[in-house]
KOLVO-409043 format. One record per atom (N, C-alpha, C): residue in one letter; x, y, z. Coordinates in pm, whole numbers, plus 32768, in hexadecimal, padded with zeros to 4 digits. Layout:
% residues N
AXYZ ...
***
This chain:
% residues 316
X81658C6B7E90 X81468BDC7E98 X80C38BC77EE3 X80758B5B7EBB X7FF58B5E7F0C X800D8B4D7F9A X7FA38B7D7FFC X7FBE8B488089 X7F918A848071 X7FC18A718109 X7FB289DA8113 X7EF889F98148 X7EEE89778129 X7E6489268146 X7E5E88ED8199 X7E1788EB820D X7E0188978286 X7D4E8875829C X7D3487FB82BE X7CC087A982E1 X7CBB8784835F X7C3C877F8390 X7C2487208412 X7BB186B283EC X7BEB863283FB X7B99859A83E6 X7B65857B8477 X7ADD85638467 X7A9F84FA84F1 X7A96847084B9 X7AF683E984E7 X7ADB838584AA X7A64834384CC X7A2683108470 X79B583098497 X799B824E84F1 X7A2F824E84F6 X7A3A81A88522 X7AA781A68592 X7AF5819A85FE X7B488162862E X7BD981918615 X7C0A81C58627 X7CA481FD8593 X7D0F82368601 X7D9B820685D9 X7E12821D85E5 X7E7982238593 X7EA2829585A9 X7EFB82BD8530 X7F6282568505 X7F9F823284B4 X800D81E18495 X807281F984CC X80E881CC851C X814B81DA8539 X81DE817984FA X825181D684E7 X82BB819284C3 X82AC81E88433 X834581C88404 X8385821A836F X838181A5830F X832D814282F7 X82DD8108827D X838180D98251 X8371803B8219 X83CB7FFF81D3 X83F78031818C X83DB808E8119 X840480B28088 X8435813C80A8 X8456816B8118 X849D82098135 X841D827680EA X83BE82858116 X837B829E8099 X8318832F8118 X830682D68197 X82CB830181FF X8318832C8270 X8328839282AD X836C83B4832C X82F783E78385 X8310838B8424 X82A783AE84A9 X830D840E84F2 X82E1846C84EA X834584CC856C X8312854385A7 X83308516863A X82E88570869C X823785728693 X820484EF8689 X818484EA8652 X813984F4860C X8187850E85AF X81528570851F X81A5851D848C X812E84E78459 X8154848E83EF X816684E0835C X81C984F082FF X821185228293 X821984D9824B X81BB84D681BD X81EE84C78144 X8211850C80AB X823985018070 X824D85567FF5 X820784FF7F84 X81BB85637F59 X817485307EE4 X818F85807E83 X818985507DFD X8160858D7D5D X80CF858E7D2E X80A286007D22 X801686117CED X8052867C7C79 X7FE186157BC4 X8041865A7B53 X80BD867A7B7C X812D86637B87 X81A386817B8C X81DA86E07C1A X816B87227C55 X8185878E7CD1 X817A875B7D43 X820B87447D6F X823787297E0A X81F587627E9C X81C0872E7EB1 X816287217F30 X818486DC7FB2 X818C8746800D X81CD86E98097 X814186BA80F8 X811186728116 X807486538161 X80D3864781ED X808886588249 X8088863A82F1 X800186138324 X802485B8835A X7F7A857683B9 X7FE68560844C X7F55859484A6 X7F9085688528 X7EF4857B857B X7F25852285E4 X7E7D85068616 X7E6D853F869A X7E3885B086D4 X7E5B85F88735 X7E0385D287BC X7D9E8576877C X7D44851887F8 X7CED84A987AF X7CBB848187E4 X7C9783B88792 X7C3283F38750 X7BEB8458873A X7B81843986E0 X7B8684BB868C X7C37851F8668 X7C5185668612 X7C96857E85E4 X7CD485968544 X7D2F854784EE X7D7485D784AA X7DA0861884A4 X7DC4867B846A X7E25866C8405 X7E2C868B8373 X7E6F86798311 X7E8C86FD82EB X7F2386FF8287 X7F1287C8826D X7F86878481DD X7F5A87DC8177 X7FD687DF80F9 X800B885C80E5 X80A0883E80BF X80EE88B380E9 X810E88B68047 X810C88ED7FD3 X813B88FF7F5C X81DC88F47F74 X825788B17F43 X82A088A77F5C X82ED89217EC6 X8334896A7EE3 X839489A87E96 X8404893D7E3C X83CC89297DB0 X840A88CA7D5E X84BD88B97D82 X84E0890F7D87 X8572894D7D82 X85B989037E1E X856C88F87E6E X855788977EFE X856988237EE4 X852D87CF7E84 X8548872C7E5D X8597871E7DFA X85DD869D7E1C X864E868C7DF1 X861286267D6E X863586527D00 X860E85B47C91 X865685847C5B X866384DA7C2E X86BC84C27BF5 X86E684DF7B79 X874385127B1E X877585477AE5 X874B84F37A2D X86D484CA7A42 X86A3848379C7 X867584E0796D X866B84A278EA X86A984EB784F X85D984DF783A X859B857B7809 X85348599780C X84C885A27876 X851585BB78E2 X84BE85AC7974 X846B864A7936 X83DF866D7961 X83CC86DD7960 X83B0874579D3 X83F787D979CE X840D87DD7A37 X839D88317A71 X83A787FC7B11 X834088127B5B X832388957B4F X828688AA7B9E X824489207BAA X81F289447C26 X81F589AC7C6C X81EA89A17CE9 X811F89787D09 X80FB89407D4F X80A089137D7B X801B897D7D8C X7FBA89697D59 X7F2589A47D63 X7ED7899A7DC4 X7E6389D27E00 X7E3689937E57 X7E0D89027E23 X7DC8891C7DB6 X7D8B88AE7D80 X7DD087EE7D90 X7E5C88137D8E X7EA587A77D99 X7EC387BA7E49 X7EBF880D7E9D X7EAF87E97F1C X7E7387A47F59 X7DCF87AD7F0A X7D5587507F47 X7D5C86D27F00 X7DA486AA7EB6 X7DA8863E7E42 X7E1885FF7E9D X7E67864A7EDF X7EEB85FA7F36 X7ECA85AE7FB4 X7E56863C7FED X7DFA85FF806F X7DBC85A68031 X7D48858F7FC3 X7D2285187FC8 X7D4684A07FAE X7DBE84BB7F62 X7DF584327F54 X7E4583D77FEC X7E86844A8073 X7E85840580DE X7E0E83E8814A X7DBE8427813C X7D5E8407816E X7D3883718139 X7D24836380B4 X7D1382B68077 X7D72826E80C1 X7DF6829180DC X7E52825680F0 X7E8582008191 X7E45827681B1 X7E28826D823E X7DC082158281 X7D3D82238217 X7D0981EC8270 X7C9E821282B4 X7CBA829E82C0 X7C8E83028329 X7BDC831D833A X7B9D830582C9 X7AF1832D827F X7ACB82858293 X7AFD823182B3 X7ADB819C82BD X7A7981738310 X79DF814582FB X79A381398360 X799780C58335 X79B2803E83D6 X79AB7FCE83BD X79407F968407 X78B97FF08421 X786F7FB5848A X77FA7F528437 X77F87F368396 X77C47EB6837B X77F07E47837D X78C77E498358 X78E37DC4836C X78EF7DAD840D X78D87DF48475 X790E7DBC84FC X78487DC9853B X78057DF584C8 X77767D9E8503 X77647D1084C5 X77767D188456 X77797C9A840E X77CD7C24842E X78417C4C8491 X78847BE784C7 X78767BE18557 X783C7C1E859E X78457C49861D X78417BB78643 X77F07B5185F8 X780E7AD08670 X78487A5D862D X78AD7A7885C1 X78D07A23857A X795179CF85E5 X798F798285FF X79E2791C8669 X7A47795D8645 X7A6C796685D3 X7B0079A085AC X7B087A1485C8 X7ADD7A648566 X7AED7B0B8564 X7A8E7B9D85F5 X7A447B3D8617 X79FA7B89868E X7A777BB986C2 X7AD77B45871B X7B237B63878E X7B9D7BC4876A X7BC27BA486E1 X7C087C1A867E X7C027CAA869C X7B797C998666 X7B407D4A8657 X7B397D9886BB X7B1E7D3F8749 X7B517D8487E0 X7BD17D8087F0 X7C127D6387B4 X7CB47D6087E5 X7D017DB58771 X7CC17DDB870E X7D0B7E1F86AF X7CA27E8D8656 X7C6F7EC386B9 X7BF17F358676 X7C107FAB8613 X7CA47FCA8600 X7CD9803085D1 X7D037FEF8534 X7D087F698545 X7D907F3E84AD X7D087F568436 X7DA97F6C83E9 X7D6E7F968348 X7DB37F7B82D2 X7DA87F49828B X7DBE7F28821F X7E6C7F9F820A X7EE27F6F8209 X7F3D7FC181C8 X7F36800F816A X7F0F804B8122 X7ED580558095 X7F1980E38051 X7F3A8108800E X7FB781257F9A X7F5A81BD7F4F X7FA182557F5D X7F4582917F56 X7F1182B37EB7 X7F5482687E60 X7F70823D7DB1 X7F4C81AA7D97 X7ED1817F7D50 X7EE080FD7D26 X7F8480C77CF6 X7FC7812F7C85 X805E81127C72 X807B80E97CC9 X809F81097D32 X810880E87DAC X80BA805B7DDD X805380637DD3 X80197FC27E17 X80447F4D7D9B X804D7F767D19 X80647EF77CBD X80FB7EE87CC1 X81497F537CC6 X81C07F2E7CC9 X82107EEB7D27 X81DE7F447DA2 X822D7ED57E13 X81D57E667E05 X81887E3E7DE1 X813D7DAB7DF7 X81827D297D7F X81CC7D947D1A X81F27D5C7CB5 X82BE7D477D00 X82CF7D9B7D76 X83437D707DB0 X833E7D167E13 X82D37CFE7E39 X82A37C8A7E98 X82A27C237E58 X828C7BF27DFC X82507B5F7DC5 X82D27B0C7DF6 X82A67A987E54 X82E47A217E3B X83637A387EB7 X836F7ABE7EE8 X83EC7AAF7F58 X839C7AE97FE1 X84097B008066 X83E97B2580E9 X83CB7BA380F0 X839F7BF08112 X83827C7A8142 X83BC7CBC812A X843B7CC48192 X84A77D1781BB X85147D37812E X85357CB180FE X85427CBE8059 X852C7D188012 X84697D028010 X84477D697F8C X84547DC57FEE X84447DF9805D X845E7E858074 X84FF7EE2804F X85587E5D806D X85FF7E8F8013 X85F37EC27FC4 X858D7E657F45 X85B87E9F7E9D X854E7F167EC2 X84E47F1B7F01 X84A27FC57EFE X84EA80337F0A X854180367F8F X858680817FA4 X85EA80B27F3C X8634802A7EE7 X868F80607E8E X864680BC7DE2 X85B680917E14 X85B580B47D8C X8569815F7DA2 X856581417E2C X851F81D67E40 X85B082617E59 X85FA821E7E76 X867782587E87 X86C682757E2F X86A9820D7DD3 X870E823D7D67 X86AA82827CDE X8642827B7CD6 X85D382C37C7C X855A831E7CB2 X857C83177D2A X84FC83347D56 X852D84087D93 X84C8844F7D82 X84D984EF7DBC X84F185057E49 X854185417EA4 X854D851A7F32 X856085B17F32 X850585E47FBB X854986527FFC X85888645806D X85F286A28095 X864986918104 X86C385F780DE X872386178124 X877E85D08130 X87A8855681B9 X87E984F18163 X8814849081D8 X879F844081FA X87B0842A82A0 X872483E382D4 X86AD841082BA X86A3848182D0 X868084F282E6 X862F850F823E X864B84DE81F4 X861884FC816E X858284938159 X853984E48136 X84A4848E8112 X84B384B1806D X846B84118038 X847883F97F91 X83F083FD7F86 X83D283ED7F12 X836683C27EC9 X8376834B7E4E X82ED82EE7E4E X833C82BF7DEF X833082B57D57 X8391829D7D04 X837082D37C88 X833482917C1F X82D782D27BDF X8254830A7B9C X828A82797B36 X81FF824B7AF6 X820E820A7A9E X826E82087A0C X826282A979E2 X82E382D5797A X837682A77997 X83A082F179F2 X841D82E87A36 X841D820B7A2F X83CC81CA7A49 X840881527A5C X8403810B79B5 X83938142797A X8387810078F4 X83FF812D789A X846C818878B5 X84DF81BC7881 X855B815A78A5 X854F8101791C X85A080C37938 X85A7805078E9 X86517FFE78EA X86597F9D788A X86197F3A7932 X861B7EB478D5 X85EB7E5E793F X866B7E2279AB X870C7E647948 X87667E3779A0 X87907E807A40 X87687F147A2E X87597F777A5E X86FB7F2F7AF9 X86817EF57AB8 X86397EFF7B3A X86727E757BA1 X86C07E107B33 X86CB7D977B62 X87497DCD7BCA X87B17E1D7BD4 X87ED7E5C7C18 X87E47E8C7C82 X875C7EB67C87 X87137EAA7D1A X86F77E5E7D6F X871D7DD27D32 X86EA7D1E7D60 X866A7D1E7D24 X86217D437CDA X85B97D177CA1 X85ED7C937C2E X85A97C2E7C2E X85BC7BA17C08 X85A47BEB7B52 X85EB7B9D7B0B X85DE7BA57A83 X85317BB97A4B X84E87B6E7A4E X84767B727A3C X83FD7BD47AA2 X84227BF87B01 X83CA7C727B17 X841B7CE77AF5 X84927CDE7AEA X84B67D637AA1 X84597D9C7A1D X84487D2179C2 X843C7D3C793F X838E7D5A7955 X83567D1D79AB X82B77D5079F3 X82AC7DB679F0 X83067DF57A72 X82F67E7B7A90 X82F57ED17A3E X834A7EC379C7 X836B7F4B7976 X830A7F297902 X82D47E9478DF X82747E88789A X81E87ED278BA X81837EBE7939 X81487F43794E X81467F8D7974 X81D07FBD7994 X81E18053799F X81B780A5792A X8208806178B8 X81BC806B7819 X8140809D780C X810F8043784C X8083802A780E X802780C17841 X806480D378F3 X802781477918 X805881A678F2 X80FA81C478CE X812D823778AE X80D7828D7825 X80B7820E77BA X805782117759 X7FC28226777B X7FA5823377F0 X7EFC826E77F0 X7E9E81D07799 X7EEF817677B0 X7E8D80F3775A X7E5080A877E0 X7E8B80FE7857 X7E69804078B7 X7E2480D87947 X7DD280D57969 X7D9D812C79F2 X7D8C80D87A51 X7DFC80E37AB2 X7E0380697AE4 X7D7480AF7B5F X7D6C80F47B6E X7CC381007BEF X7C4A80D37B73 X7C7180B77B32 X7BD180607AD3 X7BE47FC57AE9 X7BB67F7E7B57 X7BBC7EDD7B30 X7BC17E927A97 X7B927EEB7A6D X7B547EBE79AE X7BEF7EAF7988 X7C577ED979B0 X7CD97F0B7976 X7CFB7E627996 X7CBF7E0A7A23 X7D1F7DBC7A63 X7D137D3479D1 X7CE87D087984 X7D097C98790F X7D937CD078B7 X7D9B7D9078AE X7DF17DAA785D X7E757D797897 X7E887D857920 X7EFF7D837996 X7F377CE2796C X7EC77C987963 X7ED07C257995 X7EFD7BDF78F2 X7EE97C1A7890 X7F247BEF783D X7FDB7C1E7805 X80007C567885 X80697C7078AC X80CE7C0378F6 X815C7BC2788E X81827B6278C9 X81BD7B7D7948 X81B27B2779BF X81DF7B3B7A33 X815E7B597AA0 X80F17B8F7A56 X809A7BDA7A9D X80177B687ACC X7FFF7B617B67 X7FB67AEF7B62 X7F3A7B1E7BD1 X7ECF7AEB7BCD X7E5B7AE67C3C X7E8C7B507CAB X7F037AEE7D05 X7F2A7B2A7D76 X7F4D7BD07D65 X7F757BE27D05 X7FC57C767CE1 X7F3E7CE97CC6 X7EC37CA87C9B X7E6C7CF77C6E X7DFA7D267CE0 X7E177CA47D3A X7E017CA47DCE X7E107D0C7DFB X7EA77D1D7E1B X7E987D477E62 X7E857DEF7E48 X7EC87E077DBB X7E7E7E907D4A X7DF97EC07D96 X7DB37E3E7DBF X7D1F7E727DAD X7D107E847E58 X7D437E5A7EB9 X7D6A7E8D7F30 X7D8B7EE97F64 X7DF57EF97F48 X7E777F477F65 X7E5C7FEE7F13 X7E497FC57E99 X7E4E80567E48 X7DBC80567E2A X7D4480207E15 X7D0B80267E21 X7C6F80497E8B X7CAB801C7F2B X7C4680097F77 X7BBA7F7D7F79 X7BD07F447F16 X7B437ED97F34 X7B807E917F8A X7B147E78800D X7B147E2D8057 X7B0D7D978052 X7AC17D907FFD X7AC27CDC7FC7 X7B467CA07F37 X7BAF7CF07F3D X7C1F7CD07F03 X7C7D7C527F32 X7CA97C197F0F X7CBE7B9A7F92 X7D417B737F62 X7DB77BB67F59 X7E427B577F18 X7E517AC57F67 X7DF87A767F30 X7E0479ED7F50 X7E6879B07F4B X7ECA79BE7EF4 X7F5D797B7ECA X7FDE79C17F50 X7FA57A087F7B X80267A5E7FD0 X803879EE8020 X80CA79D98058 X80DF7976808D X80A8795C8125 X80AD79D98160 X809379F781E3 X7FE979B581DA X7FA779B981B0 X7F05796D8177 X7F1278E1817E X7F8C7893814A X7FA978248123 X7FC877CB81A6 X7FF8782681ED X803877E6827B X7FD177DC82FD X7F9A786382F8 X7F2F78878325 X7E98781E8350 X7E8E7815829F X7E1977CC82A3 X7E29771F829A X7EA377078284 X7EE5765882AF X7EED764F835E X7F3976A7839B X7F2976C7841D X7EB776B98456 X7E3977138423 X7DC8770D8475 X7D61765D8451 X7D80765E83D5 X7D5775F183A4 X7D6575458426 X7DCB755C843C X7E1474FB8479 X7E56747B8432 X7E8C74A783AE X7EAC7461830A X7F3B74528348 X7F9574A48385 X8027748A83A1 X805674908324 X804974B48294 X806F751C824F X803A75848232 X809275C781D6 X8049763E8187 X7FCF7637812F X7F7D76948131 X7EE3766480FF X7F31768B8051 X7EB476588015 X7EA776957F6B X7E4F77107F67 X7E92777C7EE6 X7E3177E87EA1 X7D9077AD7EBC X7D8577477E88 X7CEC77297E9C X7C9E77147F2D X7CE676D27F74 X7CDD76CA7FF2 X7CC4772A803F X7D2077AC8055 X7D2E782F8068 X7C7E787E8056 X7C8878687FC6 X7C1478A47F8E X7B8978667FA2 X7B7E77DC7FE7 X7B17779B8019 X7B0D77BA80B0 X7B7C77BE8111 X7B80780A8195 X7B46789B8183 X7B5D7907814C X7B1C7973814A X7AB6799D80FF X7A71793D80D4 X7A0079398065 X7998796E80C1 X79797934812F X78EE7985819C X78F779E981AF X798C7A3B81B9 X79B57AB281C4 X79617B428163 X79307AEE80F8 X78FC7B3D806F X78B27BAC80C5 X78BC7C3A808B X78F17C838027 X79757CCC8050 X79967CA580E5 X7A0A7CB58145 X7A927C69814A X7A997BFC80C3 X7AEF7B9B80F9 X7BA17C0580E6 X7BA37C5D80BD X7C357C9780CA X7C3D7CDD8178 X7BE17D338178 X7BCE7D248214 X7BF77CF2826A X7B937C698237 X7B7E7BF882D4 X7C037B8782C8 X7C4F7B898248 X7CD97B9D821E X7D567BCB828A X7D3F7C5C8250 X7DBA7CCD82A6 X7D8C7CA88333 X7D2E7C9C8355 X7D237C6C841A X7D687BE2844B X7D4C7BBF83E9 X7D617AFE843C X7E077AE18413 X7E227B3583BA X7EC67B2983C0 X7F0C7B5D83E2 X7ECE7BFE83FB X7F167C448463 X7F357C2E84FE X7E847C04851A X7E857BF2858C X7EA77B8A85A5 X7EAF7B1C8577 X7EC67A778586 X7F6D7A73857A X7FB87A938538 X80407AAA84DC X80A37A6A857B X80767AB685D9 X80D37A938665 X80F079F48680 X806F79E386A7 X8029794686C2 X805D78FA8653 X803978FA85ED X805E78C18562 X80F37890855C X813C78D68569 X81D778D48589 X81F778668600 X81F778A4865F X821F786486CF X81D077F286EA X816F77C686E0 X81247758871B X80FF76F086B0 X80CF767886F4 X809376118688 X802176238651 X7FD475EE85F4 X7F7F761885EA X7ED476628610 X7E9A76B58602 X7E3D76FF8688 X7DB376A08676 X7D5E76B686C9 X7CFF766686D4 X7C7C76FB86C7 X7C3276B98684 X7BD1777786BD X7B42773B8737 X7B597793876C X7AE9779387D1 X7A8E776687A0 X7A2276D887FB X79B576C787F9 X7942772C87E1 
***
């Protein structure tokens, strides 16, 4: 079997590793050392990142022994093959994207350095980064389990659908999944996924482009793909959003429609409701070519305040 692959990253910005085992069971943090399982072509890959001092990032892929993961027992799965180097560095780079880790943000925090809002941000939160999904797949789908409910929600139906379709090594708590590949979901009926609590109509989404990618018709890392998506019923702005965020990386991606945006920017507004899509998208318009960015800061970092208090006032 090949040996594992190990890297050392200097971020070239500010960086802390992620902590916590990720909504969708998908991620396990333990003993400092962050674990996920990936599929590259079909070969099970275990990655580890752990950060051994603030300005060095160490990642390593371990080829996982097929016979080690457990799959679900679906009719034409093909079966795995043990891992290359080639798909080692294809595993590192896809967490490294994922992470975060290669992110240098020293034009948007010059370009904002004295903006009222986001200046006082960027000193108080120098490390945050975009969540971001180490498969465009995985960014359209959960975004397509997000539409329209709370968080914690779509993280339920993740979990169930990663659990009950998805490849896991190890058992119990203790078991890390992956989640499953566009094929595996475009095989499902739409009653199947609604079983998961997915609402009637993003069921029939999901497995609609799953289709589309399982078929090699839709690449979801080509923006050019995002009119095909969108002529997908169910499939809207917000969803392609956040595609282009999340699984993508552009910084100026902006899911304007997310609700947390809506509250956010009525809040800061001093409107005493929820703002509109358009509204949203007129608040982060100065933001250009950063507005997903300058986005993920002001709701992350704001999200506390936002909640608990009346509406904020921004500094003179």
């Amino acid at each position: 079997m090949q040996r594992p692959l190990t890297i050392e990253v200097r971020p070239p910005w500010p960086y802390r590793l992620p902590r916590g085992s990720g909504g969708d069971a998908t991620t396990a943090y333990r003993g400092g050392i962050l674990h996920r399982l990936l599929h590259v072509e079909g070969s099970p890959v275990m990655v580890r990142a752990w950060q051994p001092e603030r300005r060095r990032v160490l990642l390593r892929a371990d080829p996982v022994d097929p016979p080690a993961v457990r799959y679900p027992p679906l009719h034409g799965r093909p079966a795995a093959q043990p891992a290359r180097r080639e798909q080692l560095e294809r595993a590192i780079e896809r967490m490294r994207f994922a992470l975060g880790v290669d992110d240098d943000l020293s034009e948007f925090a010059a370009r904002f350095r004295g903006d009222r809002l986001l200046a006082p941000l960027l000193r108080r939160f120098p490390t945050l980064r975009p969540r971001r999904r180490p498969w465009p797949w995985e960014a359209l789908a959960w975004a397509i389990t997000k539409q329209l409910i709370e968080s914690p929600r779509a993280a339920a139906i993740q979990r169930r659908i990663v659990r009950r379709w998805g490849p896991r090594i190890g058992a119990g708590r203790a078991a890390i999944h992956d989640v499953p590949g566009a094929v595996v979901i475009a095989g499902r009926a739409p009653a199947e996924l609604q079983a998961a609590d997915l609402a009637a109509g993003r069921a029939v989404a999901l497995r609609r482009v799953a289709v589309e990618v399982a078929a090699a018709r839709c690449d979801l890392a080509d923006p050019g793909s995002d009119r095909r998506l969108l002529r997908v019923a169910g499939i809207g702005p917000w969803t392609v959003q956040c595609l282009g965020l999340y699984g993508r990386g552009d910084p100026d991606s902006l899911p304007a429609g997310d609700l947390g945006y809506l509250k956010l920017v009525g809040c800061l507004a001093g409107e005493g409701r929820r703002a509109t899509v358009e509204e949203v998208e007129r608040f982060y318009a100065p933001y250009a070519p950063f507005r997903g960015l300058a986005g993920e800061l002001t709701l992350r970092g704001l999200h506390g305040l936002v909640a608990k208090g009346p509406p904020l006032r921004l500094a003179a």
